[in-house]
N, C-alpha and C positions, 0 to 999 in steps of 0.2 A: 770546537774540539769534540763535540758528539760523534759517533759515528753518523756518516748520510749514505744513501743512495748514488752512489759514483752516478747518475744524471743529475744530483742535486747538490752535488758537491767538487764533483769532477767534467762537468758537460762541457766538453769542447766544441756544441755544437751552435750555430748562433745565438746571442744572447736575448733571442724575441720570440715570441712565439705569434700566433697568426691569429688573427679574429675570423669567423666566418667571413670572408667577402673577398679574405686576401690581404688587409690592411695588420700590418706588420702593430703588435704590442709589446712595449718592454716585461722582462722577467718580475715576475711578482705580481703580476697582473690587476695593476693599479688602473684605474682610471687620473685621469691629470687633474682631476679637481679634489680626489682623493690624495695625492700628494701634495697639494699644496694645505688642503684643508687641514689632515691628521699629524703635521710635523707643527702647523701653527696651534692646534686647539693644544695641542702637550705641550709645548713651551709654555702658551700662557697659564694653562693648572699652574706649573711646577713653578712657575714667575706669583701668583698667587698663595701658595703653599710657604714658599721665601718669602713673600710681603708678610704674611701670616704669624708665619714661626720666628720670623726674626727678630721679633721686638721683645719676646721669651728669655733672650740669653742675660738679659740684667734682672730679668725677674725670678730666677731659679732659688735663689737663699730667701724666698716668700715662700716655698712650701719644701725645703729640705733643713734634716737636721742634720749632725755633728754627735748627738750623746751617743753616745754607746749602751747607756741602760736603754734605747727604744728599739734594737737591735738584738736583743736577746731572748730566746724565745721564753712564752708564757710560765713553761715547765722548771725554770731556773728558778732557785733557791734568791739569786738577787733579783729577781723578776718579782716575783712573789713580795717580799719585804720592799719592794719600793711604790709597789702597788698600797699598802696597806700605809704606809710611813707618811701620808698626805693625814692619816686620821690623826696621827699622832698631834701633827704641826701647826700651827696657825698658819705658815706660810709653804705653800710647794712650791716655792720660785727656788732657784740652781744657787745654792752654797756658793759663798765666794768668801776668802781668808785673805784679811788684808795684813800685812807686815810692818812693821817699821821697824828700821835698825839702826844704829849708830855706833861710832867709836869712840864714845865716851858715854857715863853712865844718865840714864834717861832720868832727871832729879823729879819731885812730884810736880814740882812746877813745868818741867818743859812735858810731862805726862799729861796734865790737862792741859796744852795749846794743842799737843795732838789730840785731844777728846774733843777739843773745838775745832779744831779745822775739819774733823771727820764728821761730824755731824752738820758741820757748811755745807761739805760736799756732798754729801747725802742727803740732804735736802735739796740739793741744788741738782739732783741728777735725776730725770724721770726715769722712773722703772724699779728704782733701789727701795727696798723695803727700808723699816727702821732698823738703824744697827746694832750691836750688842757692845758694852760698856770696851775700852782699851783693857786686856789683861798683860799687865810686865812679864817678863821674863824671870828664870831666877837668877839671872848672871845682871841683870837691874841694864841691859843695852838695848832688850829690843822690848817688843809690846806686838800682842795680837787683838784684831777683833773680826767678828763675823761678821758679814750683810748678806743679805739675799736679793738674789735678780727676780723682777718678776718671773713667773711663765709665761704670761705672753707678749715679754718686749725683746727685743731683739740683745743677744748676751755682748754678743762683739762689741754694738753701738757703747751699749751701757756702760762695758767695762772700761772702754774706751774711756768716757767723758768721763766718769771716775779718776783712770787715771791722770786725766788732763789737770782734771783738779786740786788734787791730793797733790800733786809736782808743783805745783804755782803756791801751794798753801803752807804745805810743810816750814815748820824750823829749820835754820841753818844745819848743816851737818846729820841732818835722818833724811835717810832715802826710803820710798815706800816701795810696797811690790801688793800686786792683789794676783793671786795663787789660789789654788783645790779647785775645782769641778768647772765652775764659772769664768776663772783665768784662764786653764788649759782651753776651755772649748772657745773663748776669747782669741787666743796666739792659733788655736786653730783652723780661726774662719777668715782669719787675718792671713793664714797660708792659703788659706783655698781661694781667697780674695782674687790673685790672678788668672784664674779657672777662665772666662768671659775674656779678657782681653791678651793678657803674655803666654798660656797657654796656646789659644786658637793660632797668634798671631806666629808663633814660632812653630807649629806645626805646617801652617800653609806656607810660611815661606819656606821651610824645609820641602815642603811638595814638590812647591813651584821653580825651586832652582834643579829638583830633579830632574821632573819634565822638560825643563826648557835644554839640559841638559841632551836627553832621553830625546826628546822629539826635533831638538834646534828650529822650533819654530813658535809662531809665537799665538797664534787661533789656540790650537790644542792644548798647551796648559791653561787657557783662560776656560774651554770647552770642559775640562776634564776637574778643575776647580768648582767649576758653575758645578757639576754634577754632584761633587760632593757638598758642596754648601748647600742646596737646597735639599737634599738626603735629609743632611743635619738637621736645619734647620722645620721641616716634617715633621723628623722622631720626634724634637724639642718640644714642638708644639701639642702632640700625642701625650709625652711624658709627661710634659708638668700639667697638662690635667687629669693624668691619672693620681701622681701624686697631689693635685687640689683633692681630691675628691676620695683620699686616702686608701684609693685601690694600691698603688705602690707607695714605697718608700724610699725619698731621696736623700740622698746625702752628695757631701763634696766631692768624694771617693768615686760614687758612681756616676757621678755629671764627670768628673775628668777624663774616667774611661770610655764614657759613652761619647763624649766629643773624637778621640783620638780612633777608636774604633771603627764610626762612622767616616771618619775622613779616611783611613786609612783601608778599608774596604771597600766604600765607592771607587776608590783610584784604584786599586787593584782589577777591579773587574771593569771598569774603563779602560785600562791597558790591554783586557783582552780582547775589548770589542773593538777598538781601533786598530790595535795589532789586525782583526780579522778583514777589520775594512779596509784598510790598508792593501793588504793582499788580495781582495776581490778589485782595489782601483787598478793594479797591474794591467786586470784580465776583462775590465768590463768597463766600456765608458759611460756607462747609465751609472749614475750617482744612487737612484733610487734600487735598481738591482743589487749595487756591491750593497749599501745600507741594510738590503732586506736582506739577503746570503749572510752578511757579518751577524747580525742578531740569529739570524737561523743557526750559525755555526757554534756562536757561544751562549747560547738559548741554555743549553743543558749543560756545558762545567759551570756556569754562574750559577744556574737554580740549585743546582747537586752541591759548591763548594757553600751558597750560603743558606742552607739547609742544611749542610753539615756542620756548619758555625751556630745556630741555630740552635739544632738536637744536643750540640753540646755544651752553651750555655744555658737552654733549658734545665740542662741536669744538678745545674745551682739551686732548682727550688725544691733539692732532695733537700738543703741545707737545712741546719738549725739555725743558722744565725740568718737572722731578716738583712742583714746588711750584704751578707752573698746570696740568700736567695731571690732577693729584689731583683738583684744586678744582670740575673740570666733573662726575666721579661725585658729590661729595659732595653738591654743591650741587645736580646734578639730585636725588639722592634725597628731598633736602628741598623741590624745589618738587613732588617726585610723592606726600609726603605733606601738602602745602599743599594740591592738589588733593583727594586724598580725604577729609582733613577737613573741607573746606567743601562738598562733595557727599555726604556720609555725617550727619556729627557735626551740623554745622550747620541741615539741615532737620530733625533726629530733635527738636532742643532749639526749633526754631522750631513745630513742630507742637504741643511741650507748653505752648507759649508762647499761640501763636495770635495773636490782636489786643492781646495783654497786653503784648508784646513792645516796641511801639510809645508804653506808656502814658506822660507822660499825652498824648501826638498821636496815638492811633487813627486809624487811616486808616474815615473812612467811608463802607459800603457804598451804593453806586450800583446804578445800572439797569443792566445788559451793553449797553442800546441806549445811553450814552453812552460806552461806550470809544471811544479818540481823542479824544475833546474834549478841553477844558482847555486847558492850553499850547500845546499841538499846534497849538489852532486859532486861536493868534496872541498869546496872554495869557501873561505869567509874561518872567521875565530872559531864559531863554534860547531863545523865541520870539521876543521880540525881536532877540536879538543874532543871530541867524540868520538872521531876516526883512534885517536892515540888511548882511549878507553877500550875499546871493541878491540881492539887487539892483543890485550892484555885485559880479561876483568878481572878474573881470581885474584890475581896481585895487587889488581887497583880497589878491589872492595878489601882484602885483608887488613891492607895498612890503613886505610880510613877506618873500617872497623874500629882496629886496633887504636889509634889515634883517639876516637873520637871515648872509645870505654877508658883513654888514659886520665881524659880531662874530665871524666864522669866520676873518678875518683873520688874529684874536691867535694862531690854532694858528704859525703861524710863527715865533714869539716862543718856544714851548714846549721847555723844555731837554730831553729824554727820554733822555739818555745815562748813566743812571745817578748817584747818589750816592755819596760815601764811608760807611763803615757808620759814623762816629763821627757821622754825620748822620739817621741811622735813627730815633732816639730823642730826641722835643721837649722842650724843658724841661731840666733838670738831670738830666746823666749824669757818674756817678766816672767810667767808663771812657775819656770822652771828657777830661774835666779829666786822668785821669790819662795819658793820650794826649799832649794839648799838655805836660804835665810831660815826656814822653820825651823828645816835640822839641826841648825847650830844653836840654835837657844833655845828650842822647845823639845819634847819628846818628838820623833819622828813621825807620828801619826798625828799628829794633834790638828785639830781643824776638819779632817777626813778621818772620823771613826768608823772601826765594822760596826754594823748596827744587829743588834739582838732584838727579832721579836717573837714573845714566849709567852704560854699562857700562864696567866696569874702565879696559879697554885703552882707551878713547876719556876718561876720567878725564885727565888731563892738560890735553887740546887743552880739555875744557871749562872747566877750572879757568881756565884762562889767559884764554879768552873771558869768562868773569864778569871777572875783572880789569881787564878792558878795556874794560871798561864803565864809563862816567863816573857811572854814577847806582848806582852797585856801590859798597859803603864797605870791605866786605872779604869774604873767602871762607874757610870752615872746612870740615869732611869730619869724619863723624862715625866719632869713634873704638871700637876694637875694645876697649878698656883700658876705657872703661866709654861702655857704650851712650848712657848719658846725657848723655853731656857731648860734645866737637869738640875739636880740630886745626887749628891758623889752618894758614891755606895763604898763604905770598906768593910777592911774584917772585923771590926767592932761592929758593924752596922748588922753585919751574917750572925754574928755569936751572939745580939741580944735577938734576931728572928729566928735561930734555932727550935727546930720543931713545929716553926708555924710556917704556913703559904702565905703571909703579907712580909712584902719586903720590909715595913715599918715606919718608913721615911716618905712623904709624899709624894705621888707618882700618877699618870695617867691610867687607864685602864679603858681599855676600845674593845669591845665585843671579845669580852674575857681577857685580853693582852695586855702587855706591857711592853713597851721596845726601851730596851738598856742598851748603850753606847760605849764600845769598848776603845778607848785610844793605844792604841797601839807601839809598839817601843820605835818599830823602825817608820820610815820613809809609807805612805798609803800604795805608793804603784813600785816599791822594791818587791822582789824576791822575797826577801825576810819577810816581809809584810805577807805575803801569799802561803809562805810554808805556816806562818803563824792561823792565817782564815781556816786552811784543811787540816790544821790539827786542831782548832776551835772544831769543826763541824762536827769532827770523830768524837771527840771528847762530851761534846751536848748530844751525840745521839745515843750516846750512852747514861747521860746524868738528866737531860732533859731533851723529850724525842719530841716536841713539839717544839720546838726551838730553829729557827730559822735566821741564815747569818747573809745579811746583805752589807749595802756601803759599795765605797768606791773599787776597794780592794777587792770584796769578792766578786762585782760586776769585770771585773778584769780576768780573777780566774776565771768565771762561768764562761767569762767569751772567747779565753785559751783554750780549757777542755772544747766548748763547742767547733771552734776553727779547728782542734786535731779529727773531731770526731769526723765534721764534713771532709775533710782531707784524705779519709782512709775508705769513707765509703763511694765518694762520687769520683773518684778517680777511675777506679775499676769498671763505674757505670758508662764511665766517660767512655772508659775502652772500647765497651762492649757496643755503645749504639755507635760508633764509629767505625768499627770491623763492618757490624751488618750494611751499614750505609753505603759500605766501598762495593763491598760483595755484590749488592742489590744495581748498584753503577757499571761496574766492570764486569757483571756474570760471569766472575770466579771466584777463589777463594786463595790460592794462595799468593796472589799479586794483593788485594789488599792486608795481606797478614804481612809480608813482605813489608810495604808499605807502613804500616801499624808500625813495627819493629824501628824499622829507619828513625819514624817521627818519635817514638819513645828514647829511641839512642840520643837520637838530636838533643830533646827535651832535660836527659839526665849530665848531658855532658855541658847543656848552656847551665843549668843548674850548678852544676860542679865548678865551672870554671865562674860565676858569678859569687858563690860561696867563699872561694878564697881573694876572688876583689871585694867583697863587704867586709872582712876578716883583715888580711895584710893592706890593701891598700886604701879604704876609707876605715878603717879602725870603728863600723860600726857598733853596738853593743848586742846585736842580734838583727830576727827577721821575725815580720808579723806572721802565725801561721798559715795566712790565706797567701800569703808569698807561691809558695810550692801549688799551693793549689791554680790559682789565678794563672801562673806560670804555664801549669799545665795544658789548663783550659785551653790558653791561647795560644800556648804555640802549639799543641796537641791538633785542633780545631784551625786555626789558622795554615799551619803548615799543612795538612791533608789539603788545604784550598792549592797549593801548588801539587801536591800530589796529582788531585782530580784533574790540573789543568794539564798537566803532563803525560799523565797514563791515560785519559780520555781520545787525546792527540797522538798516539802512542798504536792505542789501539783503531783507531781508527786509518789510521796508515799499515796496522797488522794485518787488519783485514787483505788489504790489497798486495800488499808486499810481503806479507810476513812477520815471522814477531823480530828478528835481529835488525832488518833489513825498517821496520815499521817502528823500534826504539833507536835506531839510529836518526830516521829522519824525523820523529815524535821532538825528541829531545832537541835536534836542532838547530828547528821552527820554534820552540816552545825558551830556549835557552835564552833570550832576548827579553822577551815580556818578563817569563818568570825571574831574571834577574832583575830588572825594572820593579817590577810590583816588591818584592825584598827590598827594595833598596829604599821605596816610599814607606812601606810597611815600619821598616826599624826607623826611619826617622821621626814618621810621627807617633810612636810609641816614644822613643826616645825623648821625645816634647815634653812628656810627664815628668821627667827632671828637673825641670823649669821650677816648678813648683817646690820648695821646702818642705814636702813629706815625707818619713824617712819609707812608706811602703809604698812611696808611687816611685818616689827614685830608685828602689829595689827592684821593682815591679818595670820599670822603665829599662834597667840595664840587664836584668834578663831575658824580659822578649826581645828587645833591639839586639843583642849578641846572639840569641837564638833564632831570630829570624836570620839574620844575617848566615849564618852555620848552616840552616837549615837552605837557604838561598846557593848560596856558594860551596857549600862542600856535598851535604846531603841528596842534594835534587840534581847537582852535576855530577857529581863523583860514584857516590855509593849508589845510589839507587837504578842510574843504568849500566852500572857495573854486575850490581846481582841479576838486574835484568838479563844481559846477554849472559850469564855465566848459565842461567835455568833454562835458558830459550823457550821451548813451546810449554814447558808444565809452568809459566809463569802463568797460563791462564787456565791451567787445570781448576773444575773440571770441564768448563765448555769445549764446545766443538775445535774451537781455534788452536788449543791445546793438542789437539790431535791432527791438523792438518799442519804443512810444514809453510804451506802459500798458498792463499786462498784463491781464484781462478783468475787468471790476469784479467786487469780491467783497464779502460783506456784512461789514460790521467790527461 
């Protein structure tokens, strides 16, 4: 799709050139030992890179996390307080709140067989610290206690055997749940669980019925698979030692994209270089010439689209939150080896292949004097559909315009203020059931308090200020008598330490501080809960300005605020290295602003039309704020990959025919692949559905609708419609701009 040199791109003239003596040599000017040696020594790399990285894909949840407090950056008010709340505690292993409920009232006798069965099972569980006494309810049906997981055992396993246990032990008629911090992150690694196997596996065979579709044959999807699984499996190997060795930070979130990514990028630009090869086998019966021409041809829209993929999730590590900033190295690494293996791996196995590749549709060899014909010269689907474009643009870009800013509407509709985490995880969660079990018989916060940490002498005025808070249930100060346990604090406790800096009541003190626990009236990840932390914050930096508000709650706001914060700033940035990238490509400017515009329309109208399916037709409760970002990203970045591959092709035919005459037959040549590549693109995004998480299935049905839109309406419709409607100032301000047809050359 670069432009070439009409002898290196266009040579009608024999495909050999001569050695001194007369002895005729094929194009590309290989030696024979050189062909055979350089397609076998890249096979076996990338066959060693696959042995290598593959054994990787089970060992990813050995150096990724799930918390959300190691994703927030250092500057965060709950960053801060969870950094220090290890002095407080004897234990910094992950809170976990275990339940018991019943329907009928817990007598003190059946109270302790639950105190005995929970102290079996906790003993019986490696990893579980000692737990803290049953406390009842005041409605005398349920009972709570605490345990903690270690830090360094694994929470899923733990939580897991726990539950297995606590189910086998229990009294007739009480059912247990383990909920707060350690269950959520439990039901959520038990979502990410089929990352490795239901994930991969329903994304390749989504590929692979494409292809087999796309090419009806059956070398080339197994050729074009191969490319992307060793891609994959490369980055894999890169990533999870960067993440050993805590240069990056993985999580489940960003291993599921980075699988879907890599697969669905290597196949993308596989589609282009076979599409290229393909077309050089018409006109060249040297296998080794079309090979070398085909990588020559898409040499430069692959480097330029995944580079432009690249430059723009780079611009995630403007992010504050380490969970999107991670995600732009990882996932650039994975499309920089998507690129090499479809430029390396890809032609070494297409040249052992040759026309075999294709069987049983061999493309057959032609006269070089018929290149261009065929569809081009008005025959085939997408002569047609182009021909009926160029005849009408004006009209044919209004109504898509129009059309597409209708369904852009919906973005107004789009909740993006975040969720609660008992919403994180689709389908059936203990933590969340055992969640609404707290609500109904305890205060709503209870288990998961904000945490207060203040200095000493300012200890009082803030105690008092939690109290007076309405969405406050009570206040405790954790005691110096055993680390583990608290000290209720009330207002008789405030009114006999009036006038003094000691709270009065026993309590820790760590390099001047105290951390008090405030329980909360509502639910720890509601709404209420959040409006309650930002009027705590205001209220103590007025009453005590050394007072810092963490806990579960406020690590949710700090990660909301931060996801709106990146959202406002790296969009714009996104914009910006993307303009210059196109510009720098096509040596113009107003074809990639063109461009620019399209892929933002695309972008606001999959958004819109996704907003009101999250809304009316799954009756979600919202979207994560990195939704719209994420969104952006990719189809922002991803779509310009079909841009480049179109206007690259585009122009490269302007040159010789002109620009009407040059987007006519840009588009389609180009109209085949780039639907192909679209069509693998949304399915294996679409993959990430699979999975029970409520931002990968969000994340999943807006790039798949938007890839698709941007596939089928954007890249056929609108875009060489404005094309022909601007004709030459589409490449203002270069030369081509000002010429109406560049000198005829022989095709």
């Amino acid at each position: 799709m670069a432009p070439e040199r009409p002898s290196a791109r266009h040579d009608h003239r024999s495909s050999s050139r001569r050695r001194p003596g007369g002895v005729a040599r094929p194009l590309g000017g290989a030696p024979k030992w050189l062909r055979i040696l350089l397609p076998a020594v890249l096979i076996v790399v990338w066959l060693a890179l696959g042995g290598t990285g593959g054994p990787y894909f089970g060992k990813v949840s050995e150096v990724s996390s799930n918390d959300s407090s190691a994703y927030l950056p250092d500057s965060a008010e709950a960053t801060k307080v969870q950094a220090l709340r290890g002095e407080f505690e004897e234990s910094d292993g992950v809170p976990a709140i275990l339940v018991f409920a019943s329907d009928d009232d817990l007598t003190k006798d059946r109270l302790t067989e639950l105190g005995d069965a929970l102290d079996s099972a906790v003993g019986a569980t490696a990893g579980v610290d000692e737990g803290s006494p049953i406390v009842p309810s005041d409605d005398g049906r349920a009972a709570q206690a605490f345990v903690s997981i270690a830090a360094d055992a694994d929470v899923g396993d733990v939580v897991s055997d726990l539950r297995a246990l606590l189910r086998d032990s229990l009294p007739d008629g009480v059912q247990s749940y383990i909920t707060g911090p350690a269950g959520f992150s439990a039901d959520l690694s038990a979502a990410f669980s089929g990352i490795d196997g239901l994930l991969l596996g329903v994304a390749l065979a989504a590929v692979l019925v494409i292809l087999i579709v796309v090419y009806r044959s059956f070398l080339l999807p197994i050729a074009v698979l191969g490319t992307s699984m060793f891609a994959l499996c490369a980055a894999l190997f890169v990533v999870w030692w960067l993440a050993k060795w805590d240069i990056l930070l993985l999580s489940g979130q960003t291993q599921g994209i980075l699988f879907i990514l890599v697969i669905g990028a290597a196949t993308d630009y596989s589609l282009l270089l076979v599409a290229r090869f393909r077309e050089e086998l018409r006109f060249s019966q040297d296998k080794w010439a079309a090979v070398w021409k085909a990588v020559r041809g898409s040499f430069e829209p692959i480097v330029a689209s995944g580079a432009t993929v690249i430059a723009g999730l780079l611009c995630l590590l403007l992010s504050d939150l380490k969970s999107n900033s991670t995600l732009g190295p990882v996932a650039a690494i994975g499309i920089a080896f998507a690129m090499l293996s479809a430029l390396t791996f890809l032609p070494a196995v297409l040249f052992c292949f040759g026309r075999a590749a294709f069987w049983p549709r061999m493309p057959a060899l032609q006269s070089p004097t018929t290149r261009g014909s065929g569809d081009i010269s008005g025959e085939g689907f997408w002569a047609r559909w182009q021909g009926g474009i160029r005849r009408r643009p004006r009209r044919t870009w209004i109504i898509t315009a129009a059309l597409l800013l209708l369904g852009g509407l919906g973005i107004l509709q789009l909740n993006a203020s975040g969720v609660a985490q008992s919403d994180l995880v689709l389908g059936t969660s203990q933590a969340r059931d055992g969640q609404e079990a707290l609500e109904k018989h305890f205060p709503g916060g209870s288990g998961s308090p904000a945490l207060v940490i203040v200095d000493q002498e300012q200890s009082v005025e803030a105690a008092g200020t939690l109290l007076e808070n309405s969405g406050v249930e009570a206040v405790s100060v954790v005691s110096s008598a055993s680390r583990s346990g608290t000290t209720a604090i009330t207002e008789q406790t405030l009114e006999g330490a009036a006038g003094s800096t000691d709270l009065g009541v026993d309590h820790t003190v760590v390099q001047g501080k105290v951390l008090l626990e405030a329980t909360l009236s509502d639910a720890a990840d509601s709404d209420a809960a959040g409006y309650t932390v930002r009027d705590l914050r205001q209220s103590l930096a007025e009453s005590a300005s050394s007072a810092m508000v963490g806990g579960v709650t406020a690590t949710a706001v700090d990660t909301n605020t931060a996801s709106i914060h990146d959202r406002t700033l790296i969009i714009p940035v996104v914009l910006a290295v993307i303009t210059l990238i196109l510009m720098l490509l096509l040596r113009a400017v107003v074809a990639p602003l063109m461009l620019l515009l399209t892929t933002v329309l695309s972008f606001a109208t999959a958004m819109g039309v996704s907003a009101l399916v999250f809304n009316d037709l799954f009756g979600f409760p919202g979207a994560d704020p990195a939704v719209p970002l994420f969104g952006f990203v990719f189809l922002v970045a991803l779509g310009v990959d079909y841009n480049i591959f179109l206007m690259s092709r585009v122009r490269e035919e302007a040159l010789v025919h002109g620009t009407h005459d040059g987007l006519f037959r840009g588009s389609v040549v180009t109209g085949g692949v780039i639907t192909s590549a679209g069509l693998v693109l949304a399915a294996t995004f679409a993959a990430l559905a699979v999975l029970p998480i409520l931002f990968l299935v969000q994340l999943a049905v807006t790039v798949a609708f938007g890839v698709l839109l941007d596939t089928f309406v954007v890249r056929t419709l609108l875009v060489p419609a404005l094309g022909y409607d601007l004709g030459r100032s589409l490449w203002w301000p270069a030369k081509l701009s000002r010429e109406p047809k560049a000198p005829a050359k022989s095709r």
